[in-house]
C-alpha positions as CSV (number, residue, x, y, z in Angstrom):
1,X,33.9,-63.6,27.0
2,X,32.0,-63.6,30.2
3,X,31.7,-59.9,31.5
4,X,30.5,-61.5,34.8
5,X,33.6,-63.6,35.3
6,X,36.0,-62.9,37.8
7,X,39.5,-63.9,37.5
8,X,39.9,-64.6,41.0
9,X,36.6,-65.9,41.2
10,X,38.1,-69.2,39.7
11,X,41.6,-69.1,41.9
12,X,39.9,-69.0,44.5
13,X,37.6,-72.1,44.1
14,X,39.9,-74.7,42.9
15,X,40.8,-76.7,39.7
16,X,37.7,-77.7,37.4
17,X,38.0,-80.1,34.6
18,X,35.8,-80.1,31.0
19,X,33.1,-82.5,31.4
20,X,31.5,-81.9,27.7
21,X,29.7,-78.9,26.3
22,X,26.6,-77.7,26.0
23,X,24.0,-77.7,23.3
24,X,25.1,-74.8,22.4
25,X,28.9,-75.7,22.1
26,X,29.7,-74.0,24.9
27,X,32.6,-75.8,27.4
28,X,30.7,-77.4,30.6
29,X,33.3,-77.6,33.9
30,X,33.2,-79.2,37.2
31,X,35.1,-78.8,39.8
32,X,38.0,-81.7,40.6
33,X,37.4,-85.3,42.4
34,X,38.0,-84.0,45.6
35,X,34.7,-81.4,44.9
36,X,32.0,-83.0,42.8
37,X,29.2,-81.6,41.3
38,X,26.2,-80.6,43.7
39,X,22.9,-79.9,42.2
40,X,21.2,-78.8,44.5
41,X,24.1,-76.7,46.1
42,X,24.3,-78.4,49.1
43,X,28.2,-79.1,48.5
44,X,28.7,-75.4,47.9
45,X,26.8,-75.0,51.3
46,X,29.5,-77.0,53.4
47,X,32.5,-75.5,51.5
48,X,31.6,-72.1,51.4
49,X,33.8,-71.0,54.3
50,X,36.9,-72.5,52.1
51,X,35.9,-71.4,48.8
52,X,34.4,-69.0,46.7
53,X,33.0,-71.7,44.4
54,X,29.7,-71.8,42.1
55,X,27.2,-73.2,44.3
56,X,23.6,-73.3,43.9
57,X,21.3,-71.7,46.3
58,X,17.8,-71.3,44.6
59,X,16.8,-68.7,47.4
60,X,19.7,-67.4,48.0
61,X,19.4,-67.7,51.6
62,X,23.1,-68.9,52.7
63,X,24.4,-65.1,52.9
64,X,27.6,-65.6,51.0
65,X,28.6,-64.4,47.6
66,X,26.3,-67.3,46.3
67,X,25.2,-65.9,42.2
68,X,21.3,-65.6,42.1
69,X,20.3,-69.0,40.0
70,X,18.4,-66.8,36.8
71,X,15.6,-69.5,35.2
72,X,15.2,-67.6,32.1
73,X,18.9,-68.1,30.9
74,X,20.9,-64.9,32.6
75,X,24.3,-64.5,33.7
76,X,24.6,-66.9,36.7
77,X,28.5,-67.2,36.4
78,X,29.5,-63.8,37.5
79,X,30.7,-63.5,41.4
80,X,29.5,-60.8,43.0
81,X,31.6,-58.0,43.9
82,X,30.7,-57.1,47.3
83,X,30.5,-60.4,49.1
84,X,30.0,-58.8,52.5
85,X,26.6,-58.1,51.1
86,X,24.3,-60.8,52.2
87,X,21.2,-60.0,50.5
88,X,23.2,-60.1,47.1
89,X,21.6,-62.6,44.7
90,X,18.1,-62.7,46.7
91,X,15.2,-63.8,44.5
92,X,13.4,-61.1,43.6
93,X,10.4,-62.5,40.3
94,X,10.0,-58.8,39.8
95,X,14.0,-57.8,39.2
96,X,13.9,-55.5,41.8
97,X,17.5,-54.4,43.9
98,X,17.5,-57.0,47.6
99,X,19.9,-54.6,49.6
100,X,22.6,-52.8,49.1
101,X,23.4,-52.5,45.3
102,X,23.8,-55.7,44.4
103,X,22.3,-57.2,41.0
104,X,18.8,-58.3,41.7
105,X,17.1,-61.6,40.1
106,X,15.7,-60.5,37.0
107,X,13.2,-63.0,35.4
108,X,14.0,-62.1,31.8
109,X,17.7,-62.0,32.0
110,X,17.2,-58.5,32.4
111,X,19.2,-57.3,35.2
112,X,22.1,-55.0,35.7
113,X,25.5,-55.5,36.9
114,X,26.9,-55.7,39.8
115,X,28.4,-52.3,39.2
116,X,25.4,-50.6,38.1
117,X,26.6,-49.6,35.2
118,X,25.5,-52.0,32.6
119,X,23.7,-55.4,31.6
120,X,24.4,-58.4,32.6
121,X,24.8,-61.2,29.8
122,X,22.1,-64.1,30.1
123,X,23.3,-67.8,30.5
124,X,20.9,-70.2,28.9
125,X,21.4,-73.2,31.5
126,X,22.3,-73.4,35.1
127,X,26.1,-74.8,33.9
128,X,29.1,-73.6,35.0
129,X,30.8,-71.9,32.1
130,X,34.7,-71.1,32.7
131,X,36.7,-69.8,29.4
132,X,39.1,-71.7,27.9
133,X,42.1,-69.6,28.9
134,X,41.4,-69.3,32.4
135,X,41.4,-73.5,32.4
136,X,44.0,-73.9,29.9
137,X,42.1,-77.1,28.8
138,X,41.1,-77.7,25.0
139,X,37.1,-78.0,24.0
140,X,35.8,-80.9,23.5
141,X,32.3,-82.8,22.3
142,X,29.7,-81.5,24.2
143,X,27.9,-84.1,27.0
144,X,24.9,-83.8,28.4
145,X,24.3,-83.1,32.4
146,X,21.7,-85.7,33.6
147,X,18.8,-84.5,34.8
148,X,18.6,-83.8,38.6
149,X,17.0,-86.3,41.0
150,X,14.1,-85.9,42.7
151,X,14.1,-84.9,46.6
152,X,15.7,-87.6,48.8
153,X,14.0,-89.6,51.1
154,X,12.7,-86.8,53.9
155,X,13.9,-84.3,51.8
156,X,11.1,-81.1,52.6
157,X,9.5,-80.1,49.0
158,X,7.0,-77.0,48.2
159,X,7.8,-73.9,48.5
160,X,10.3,-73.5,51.5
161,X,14.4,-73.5,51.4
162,X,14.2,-76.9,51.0
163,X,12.3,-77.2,47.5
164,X,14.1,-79.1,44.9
165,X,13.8,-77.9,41.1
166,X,14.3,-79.9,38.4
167,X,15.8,-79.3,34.9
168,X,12.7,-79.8,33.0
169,X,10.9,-76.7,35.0
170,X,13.4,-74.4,33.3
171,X,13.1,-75.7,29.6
172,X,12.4,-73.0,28.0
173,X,13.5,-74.2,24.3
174,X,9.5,-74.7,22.5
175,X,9.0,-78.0,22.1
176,X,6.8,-79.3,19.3
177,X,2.9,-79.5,20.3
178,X,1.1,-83.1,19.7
179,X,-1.6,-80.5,18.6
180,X,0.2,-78.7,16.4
181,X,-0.9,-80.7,13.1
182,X,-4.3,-80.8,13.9
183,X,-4.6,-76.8,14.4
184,X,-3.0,-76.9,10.8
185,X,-5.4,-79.2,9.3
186,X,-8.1,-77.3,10.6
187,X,-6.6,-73.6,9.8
188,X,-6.5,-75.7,6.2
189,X,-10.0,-76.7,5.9
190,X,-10.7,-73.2,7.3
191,X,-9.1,-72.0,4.6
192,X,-10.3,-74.0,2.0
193,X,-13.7,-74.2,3.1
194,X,-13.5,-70.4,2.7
195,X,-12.1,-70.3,-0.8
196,X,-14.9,-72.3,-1.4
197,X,-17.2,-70.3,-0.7
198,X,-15.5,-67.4,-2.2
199,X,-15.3,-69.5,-5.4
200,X,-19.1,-70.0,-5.3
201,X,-20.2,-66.7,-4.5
202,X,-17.9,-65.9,-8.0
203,X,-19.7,-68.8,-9.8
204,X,-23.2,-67.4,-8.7
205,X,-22.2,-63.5,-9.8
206,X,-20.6,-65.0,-13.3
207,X,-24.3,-66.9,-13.2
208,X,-26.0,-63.3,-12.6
209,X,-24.0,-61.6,-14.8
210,X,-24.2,-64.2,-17.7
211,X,-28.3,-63.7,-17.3
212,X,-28.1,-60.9,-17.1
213,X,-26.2,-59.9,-20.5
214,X,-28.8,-63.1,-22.3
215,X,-31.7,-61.3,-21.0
216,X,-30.3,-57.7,-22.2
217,X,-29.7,-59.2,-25.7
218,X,-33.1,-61.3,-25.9
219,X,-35.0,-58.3,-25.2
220,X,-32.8,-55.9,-27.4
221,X,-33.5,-58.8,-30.3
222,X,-37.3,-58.5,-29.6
223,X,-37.2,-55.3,-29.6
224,X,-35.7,-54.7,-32.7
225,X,-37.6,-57.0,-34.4
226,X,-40.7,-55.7,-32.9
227,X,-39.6,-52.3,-34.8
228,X,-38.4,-53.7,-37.7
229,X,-41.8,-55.0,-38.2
230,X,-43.4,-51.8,-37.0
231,X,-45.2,-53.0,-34.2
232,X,-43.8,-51.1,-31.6
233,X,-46.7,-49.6,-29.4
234,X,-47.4,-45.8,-30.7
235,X,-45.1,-46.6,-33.4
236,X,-47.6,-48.1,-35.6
237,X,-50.5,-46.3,-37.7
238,X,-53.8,-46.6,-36.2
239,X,-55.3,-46.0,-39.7
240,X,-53.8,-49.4,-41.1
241,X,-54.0,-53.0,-40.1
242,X,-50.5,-53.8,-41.0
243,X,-49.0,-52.2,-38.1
244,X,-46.0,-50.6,-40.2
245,X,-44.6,-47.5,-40.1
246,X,-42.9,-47.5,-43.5
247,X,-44.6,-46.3,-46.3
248,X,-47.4,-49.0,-47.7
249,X,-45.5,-48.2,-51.2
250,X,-42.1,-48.6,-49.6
251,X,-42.7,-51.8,-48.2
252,X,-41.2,-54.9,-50.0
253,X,-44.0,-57.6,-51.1
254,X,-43.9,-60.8,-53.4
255,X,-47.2,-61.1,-55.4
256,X,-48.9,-64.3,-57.2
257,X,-52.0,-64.5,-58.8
258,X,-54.0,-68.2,-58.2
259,X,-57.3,-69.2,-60.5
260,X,-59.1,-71.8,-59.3
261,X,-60.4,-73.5,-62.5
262,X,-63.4,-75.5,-62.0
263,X,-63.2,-78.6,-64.0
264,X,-66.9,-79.8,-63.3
265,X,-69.4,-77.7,-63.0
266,X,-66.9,-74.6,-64.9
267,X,-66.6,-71.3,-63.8
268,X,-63.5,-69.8,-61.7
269,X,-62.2,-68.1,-58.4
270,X,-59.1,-65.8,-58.4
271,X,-57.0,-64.8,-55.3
272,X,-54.6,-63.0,-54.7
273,X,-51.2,-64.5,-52.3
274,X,-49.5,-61.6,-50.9
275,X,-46.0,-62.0,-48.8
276,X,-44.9,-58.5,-47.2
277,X,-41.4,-59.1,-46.2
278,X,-41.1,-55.8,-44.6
279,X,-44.1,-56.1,-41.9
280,X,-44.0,-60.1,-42.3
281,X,-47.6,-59.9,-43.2
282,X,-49.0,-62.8,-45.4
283,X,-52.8,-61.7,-46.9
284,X,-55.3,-63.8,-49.5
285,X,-56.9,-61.4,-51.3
286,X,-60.2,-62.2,-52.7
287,X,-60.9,-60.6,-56.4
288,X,-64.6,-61.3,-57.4
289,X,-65.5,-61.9,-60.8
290,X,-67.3,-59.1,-61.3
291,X,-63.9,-56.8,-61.1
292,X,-63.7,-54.8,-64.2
293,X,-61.0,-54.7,-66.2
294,X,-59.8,-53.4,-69.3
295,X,-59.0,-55.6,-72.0
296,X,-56.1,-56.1,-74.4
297,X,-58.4,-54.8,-77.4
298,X,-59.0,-51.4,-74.7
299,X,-62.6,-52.6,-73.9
300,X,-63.9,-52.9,-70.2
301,X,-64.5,-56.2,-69.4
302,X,-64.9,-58.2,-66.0
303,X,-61.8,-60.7,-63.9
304,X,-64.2,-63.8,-64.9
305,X,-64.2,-63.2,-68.6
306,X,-61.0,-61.8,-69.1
307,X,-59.5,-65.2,-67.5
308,X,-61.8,-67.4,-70.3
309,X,-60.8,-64.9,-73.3
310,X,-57.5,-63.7,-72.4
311,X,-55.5,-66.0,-70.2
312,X,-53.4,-65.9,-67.6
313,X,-50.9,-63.5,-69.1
314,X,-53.4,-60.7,-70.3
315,X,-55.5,-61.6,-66.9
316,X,-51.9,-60.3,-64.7
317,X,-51.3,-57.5,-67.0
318,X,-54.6,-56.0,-66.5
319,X,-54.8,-56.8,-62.7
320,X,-51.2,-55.0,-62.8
321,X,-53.2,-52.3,-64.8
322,X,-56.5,-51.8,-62.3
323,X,-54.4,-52.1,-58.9
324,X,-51.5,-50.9,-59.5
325,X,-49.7,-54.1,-58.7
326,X,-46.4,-56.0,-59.7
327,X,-47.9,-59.6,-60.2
328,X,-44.5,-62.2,-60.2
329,X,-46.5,-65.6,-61.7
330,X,-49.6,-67.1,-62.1
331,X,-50.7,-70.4,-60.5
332,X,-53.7,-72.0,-62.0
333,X,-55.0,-74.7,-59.8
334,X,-57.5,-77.2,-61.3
335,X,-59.6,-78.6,-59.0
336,X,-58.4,-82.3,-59.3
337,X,-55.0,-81.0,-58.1
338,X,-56.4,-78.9,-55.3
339,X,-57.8,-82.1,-54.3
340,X,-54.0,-83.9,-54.4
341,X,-52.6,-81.0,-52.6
342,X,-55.1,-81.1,-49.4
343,X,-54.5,-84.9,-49.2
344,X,-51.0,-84.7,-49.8
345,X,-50.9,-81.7,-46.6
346,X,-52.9,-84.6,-44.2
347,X,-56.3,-82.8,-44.4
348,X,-57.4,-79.5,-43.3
349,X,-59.4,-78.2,-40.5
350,X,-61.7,-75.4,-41.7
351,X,-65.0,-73.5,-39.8
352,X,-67.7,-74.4,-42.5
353,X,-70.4,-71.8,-43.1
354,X,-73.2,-74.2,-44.9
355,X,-73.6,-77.8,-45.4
356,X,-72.3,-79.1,-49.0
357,X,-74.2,-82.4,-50.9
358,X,-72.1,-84.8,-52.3
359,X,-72.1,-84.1,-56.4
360,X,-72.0,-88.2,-56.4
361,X,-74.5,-88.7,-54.6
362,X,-77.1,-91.3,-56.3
363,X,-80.6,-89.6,-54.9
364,X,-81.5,-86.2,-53.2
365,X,-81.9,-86.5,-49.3
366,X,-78.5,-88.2,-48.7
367,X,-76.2,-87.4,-46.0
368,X,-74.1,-84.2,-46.9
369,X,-70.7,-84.5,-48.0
370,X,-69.3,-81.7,-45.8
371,X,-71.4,-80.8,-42.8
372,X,-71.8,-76.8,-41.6
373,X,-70.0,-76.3,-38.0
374,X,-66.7,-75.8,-36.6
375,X,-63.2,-77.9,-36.6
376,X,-64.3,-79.9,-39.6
377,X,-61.8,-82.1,-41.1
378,X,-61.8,-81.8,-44.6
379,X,-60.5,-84.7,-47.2
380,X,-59.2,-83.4,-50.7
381,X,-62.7,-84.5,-52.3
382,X,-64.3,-82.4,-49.2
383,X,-62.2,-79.3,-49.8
384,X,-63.2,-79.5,-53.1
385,X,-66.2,-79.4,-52.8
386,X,-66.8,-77.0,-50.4
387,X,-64.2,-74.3,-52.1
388,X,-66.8,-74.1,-55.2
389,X,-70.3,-74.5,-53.5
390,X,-72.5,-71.8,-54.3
391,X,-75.9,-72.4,-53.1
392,X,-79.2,-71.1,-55.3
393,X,-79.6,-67.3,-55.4
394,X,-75.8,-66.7,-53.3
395,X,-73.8,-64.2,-54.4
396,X,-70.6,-65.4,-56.0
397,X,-68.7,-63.6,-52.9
398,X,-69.7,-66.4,-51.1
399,X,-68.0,-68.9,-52.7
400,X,-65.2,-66.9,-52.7
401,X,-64.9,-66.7,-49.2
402,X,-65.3,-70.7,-48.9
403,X,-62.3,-70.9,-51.4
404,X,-60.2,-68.4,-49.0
405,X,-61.1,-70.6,-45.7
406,X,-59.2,-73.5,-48.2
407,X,-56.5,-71.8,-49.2
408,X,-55.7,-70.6,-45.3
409,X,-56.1,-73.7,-44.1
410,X,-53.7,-75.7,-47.0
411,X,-50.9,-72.8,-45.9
412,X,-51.2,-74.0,-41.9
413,X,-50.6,-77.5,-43.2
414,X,-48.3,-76.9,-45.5
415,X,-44.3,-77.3,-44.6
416,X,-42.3,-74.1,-44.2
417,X,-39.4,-75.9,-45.8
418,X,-38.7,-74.4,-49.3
419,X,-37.2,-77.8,-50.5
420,X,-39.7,-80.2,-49.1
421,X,-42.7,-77.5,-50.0
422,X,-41.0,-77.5,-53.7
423,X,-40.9,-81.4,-53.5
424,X,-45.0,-80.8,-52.9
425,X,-45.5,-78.9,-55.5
426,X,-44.0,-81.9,-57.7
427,X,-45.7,-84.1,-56.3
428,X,-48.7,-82.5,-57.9
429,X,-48.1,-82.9,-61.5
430,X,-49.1,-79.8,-63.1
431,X,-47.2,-77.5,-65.0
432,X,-46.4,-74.1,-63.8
433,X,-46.6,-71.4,-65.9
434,X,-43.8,-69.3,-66.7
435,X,-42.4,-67.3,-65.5
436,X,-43.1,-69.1,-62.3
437,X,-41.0,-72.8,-61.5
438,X,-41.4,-75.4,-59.0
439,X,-39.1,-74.2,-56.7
440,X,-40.3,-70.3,-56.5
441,X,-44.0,-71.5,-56.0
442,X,-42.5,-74.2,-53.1
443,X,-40.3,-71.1,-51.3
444,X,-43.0,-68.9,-51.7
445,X,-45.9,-71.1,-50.5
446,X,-43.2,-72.5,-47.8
447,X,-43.2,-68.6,-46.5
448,X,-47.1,-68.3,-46.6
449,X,-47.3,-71.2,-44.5
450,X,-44.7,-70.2,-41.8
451,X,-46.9,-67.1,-41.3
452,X,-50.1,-68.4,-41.4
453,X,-48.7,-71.1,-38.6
454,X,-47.6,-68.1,-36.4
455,X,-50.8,-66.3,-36.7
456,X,-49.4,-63.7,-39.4
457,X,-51.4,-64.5,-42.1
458,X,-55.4,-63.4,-42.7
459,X,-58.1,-63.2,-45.8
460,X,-59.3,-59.7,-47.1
461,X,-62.3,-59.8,-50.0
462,X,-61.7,-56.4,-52.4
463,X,-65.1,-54.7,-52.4
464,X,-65.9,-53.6,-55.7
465,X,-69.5,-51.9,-57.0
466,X,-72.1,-53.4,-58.5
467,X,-70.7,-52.2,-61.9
468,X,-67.3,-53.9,-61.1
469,X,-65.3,-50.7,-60.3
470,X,-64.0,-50.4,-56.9
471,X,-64.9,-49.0,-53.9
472,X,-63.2,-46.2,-51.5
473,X,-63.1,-48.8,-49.4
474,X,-61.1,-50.9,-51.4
475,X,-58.9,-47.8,-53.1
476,X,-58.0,-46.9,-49.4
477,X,-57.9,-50.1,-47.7
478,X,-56.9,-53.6,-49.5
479,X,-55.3,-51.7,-52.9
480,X,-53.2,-48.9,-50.9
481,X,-52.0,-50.7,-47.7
482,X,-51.9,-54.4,-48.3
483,X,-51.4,-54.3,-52.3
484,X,-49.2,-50.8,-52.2
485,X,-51.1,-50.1,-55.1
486,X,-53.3,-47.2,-56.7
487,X,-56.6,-48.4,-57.5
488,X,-57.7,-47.6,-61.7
489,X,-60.7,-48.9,-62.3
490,X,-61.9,-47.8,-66.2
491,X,-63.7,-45.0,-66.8
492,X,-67.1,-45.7,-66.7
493,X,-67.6,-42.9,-69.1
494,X,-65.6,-45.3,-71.7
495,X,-68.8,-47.7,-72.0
496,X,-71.9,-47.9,-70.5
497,X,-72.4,-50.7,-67.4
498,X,-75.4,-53.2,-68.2
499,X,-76.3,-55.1,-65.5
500,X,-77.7,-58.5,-66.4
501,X,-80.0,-60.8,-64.6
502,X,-81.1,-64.0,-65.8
503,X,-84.5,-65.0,-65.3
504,X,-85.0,-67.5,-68.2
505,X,-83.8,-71.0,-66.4
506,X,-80.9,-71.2,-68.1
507,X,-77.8,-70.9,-66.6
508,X,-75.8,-70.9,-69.9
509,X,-78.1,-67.6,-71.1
510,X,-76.2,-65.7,-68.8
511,X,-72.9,-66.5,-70.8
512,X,-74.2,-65.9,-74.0
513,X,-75.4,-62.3,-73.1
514,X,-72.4,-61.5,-71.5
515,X,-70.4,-62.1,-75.4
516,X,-73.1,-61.0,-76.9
517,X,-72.8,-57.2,-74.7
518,X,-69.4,-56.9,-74.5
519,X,-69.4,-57.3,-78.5
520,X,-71.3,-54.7,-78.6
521,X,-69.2,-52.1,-76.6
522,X,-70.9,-52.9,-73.4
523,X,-69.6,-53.4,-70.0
524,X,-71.0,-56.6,-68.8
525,X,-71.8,-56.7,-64.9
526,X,-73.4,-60.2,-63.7
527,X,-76.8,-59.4,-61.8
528,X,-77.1,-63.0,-60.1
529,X,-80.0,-65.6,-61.3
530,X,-83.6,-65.6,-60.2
531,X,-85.2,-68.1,-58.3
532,X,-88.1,-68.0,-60.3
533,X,-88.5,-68.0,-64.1
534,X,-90.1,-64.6,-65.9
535,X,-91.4,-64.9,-69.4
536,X,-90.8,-61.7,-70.4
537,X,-87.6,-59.6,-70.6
538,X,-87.1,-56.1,-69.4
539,X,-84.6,-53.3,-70.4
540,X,-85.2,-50.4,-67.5
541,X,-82.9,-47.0,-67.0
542,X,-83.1,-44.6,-64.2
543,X,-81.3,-41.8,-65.8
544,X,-83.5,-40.1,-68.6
545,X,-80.7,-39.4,-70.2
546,X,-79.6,-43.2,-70.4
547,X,-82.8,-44.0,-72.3
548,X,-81.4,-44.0,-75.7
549,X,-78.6,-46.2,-74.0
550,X,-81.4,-48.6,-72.9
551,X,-82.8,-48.9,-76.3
552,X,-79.6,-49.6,-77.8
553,X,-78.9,-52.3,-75.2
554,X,-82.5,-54.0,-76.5
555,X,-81.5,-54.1,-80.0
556,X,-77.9,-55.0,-79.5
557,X,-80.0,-58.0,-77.2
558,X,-82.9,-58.7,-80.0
559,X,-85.6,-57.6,-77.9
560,X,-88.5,-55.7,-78.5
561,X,-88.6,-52.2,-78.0
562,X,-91.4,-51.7,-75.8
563,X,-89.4,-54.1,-73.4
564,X,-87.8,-50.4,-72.6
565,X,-88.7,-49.0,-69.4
566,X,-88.3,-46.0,-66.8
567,X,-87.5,-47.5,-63.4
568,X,-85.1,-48.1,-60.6
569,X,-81.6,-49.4,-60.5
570,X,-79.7,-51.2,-58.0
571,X,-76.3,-50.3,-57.6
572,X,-74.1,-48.2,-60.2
573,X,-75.1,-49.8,-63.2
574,X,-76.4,-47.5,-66.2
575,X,-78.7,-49.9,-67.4
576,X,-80.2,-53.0,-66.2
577,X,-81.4,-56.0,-68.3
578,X,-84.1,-59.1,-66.5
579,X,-84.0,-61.5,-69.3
580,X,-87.3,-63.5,-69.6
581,X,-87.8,-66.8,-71.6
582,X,-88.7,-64.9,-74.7
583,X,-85.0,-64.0,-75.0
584,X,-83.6,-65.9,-77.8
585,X,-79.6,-66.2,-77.8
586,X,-79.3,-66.4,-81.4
587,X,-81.4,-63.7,-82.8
């Protein structure tokens, strides 16, 4: 077992008995009573002339076949083989040979043996370890060795021959570090701390990335809305105000035509309420009431006369006819419930062009009812009021435009919830006109009103001639791009345009001309009223060819004819009549 060992090694040294075993359950020996255990090899000292027992000389100084003492667990059992070599078993930290070929102290457990041949076993302890058959005697439980005293009393210690070692230098088992768990806990919170952060450098790039994507998609969304719509920059047509680059008769738009019906002082506006779903484009357009149109019977006749003689229905059809539109209903709004509906809305805010007298006002010189300026707050009974005011001598246009600044500001206030705007429209008490019901005029006004809040909505007047046909501009411009129509005013060839002004100071002469013309085959255009009265009338052409057109106009009239005259003619009207005070209606 012990390569070392040497049979006579033991004969020569005595009997040992088993004193316990190691911690390593290896047999531990001393020798008998009679020689006792030295640990410091003193013992081994005296008796080495008499023996060749296991002494301990740490320096191996004594010259005798003492084994080196190996601290790092080597062979220290093996005898040496030459024992007339005294410089066998000298210490030597560096494992180098201490004279003639003996085994020198290796540090590691490292050295050779005594032979030279090979590698000598390492012993983990400084016990003496003798195999059980060379004792005979059976193992038993292992005992500890105690631990060696310290240096007697006078006993030299440092570094000389004298130095004492004790056990506890030479433990080289590891022993557990008081330290140990604290290094752990803090390789731990190294570790965790730097999970941690790994963990928050992944929340902040999920973060990024997450923006990232919203903002991709948010802009992609605008984007394509911003297309849809045709408002891309160098998309869009610079030659239309809709911004669209689909085709104006492409474009998908939901129509209805409103007459404001003047319950007091008579007379009425139209408008037209135009949704463009494709370009989300909401547009008032104004009609004046000189438009021409052509009547049911095929006669040219004008928007405000056809909406007295033929209704709404034949009033859509030949709006249909003249712009090429597809009219859906008709809302006719009397003024009481125009008032109802600006109260019910909370008021409006509208930029008044003109101050407007109260109509209930007791004496002239009063405070006005609505005052000219901007921001004003408008009641039902103000709105009113201001939507029909046409001052003396004005041009119905500009009433129109008053009623338009009302009608844009009851969409802003309106709700853009179909259901609660169709709950409005209720509320109001009128009756809708078919094909129209309370819940498409709600949806539909509740669409006006979400454009008009976000700034998509705007009022265009439809220029027409002084003869009530329309204009380039108007063919081009409000007919083609925000109606999709064609414009077809009648041929002007089809009747001859009179143009009538009424000078007599009588507002309802006017009227009774206009039947009295259009009976006659006429096409009526209204030329305003003078501020002053004339007493005579006048029946002038321009054309020379029109004069037997004037002279008919005079009889059809009942005036004279030497009230027929050569002179000029405003506008595109064939003929112009100035009716005087000597006109009498009913001749």
């Amino acid at each position: 077992m012990n390569d070392g060992y040497d049979a006579g090694y033991g004969d020569g040294g005595g009997p040992y008995e088993l004193v316990g075993y190691d911690e390593y359950g290896r047999p531990v020996y001393r020798q008998a009573a009679d020689q006792q255990y030295d640990p410091y090899g003193q013992q081994g000292q005296q008796d080495q002339q008499n023996q060749q027992g296991y002494g301990y000389d740490p320096y191996a100084t004594g010259g005798h076949q003492q084994p080196s003492y190996d601290p790092y667990g080597g062979n220290a059992s093996a005898p040496p083989q030459q024992p007339q070599d005294p410089s066998y078993g000298s210490y030597d930290p560096y494992g180098t040979r201490q004279g003639g070929g003996t085994p020198a102290y290796d540090p590691y457990g490292q050295g050779t043996h005594p032979d030279g041949t090979g590698q000598q076993p390492r012993v983990a302890e400084q016990t003496a370890y003798i195999p059980e058959q060379q004792t005979g005697h059976a193992p038993q439980r292992p005992a500890h060795i105690p631990q060696q005293a310290g240096p007697a009393d006078g006993e030299p210690d440092g570094d000389g021959p004298g130095r004492e070692y004790h056990t506890e230098q030479f433990a080289f088992v590891e022993e557990p570090d008081g330290d140990s768990e604290d290094v752990i806990d803090w390789l731990k919170f190294t570790e965790n701390r730097t999970e941690r952060r790994e963990e928050a450098r992944r929340r902040a790039r999920s973060r990024i990335v997450a923006l990232v994507v919203v903002f991709a998609l948010v802009a992609a969304a605008g984007v394509g809305y911003l297309w849809y719509a045709g408002k891309l920059p160098g998309l869009s047509d610079s030659g239309t105000d809709t911004g669209s680059t689909t085709a104006a008769g492409a474009q998908k738009r939901d129509v209805i035509v409103v007459h404001l019906h003047d319950t007091e002082n008579g007379g009425t506006s139209t408008a037209l309420l135009v949704d463009n779903t494709t370009t989300r484009q909401g547009t008032t357009v104004l009609l004046p009431n000189s438009l021409a149109l052509t009547a049911e019977d095929g006669t040219t006749t004008t928007l405000a006369k056809s909406v007295d003689d033929d209704g709404s229905e034949g009033t859509r059809t030949a709006l249909d006819t003249v712009l090429g539109t597809d009219i859906e209903g008709t809302w006719r709004l009397d003024t009481p419930f125009l008032l109802t509906l600006v109260d019910l809305v909370g008021n409006i805010e509208v930029d008044t062009d003109a101050d407007v007298p109260d109509p209930d006002a007791k004496k002239k010189g009063e405070a006005p009812l609505v005052r000219k300026g901007k921001k004003q707050t408008l009641s039902g009974k103000m709105a009113v009021a201001y939507a029909t005011h046409r001052a003396p001598g004005e041009a119905q246009n500009a009433q129109l435009e008053r009623f338009g600044q009302v009608l844009h500001a009851v969409l802003r206030k309106m709700t853009s919830d179909p259901d609660a705007a169709t709950v409005t429209v209720q509320t109001l008490g009128q009756i809708i006109e078919p094909p129209l019901t309370d819940a498409d005029l709600g949806a539909f006004l509740a669409g006006l009103s979400d454009l008009a809040k976000g700034g998509d909505h705007r009022t265009a007047l439809l220029p027409v001639e002084e003869d009530g046909t329309l204009t380039a501009e108007a063919s081009d411009g409000v007919v083609k791009d925000v109606l999709g129509g064609t414009a077809k005013s009648p041929d002007r060839d089809a009747a001859v345009t009179v143009s009538v002004r009424n000078a007599t100071g009588d507002e309802d002469t006017t009227e009774k001309a206009r039947v009295v013309l259009l009976n006659g085959g006429f096409t009526f255009l209204e030329g305003g009223t003078a501020s002053s009265a004339e007493g005579t009338s006048e029946v002038v052409y321009a054309d020379p060819a029109e004069k037997e057109n004037a002279t008919e106009v005079a009889k059809t009239l009942g005036l004279p004819a030497d009230s027929v005259a050569k002179g000029k003619i405003s506008g595109n009207a064939r003929v112009a009549v100035v009716l005087g005070q000597d006109y009498d209606p009913g001749s």
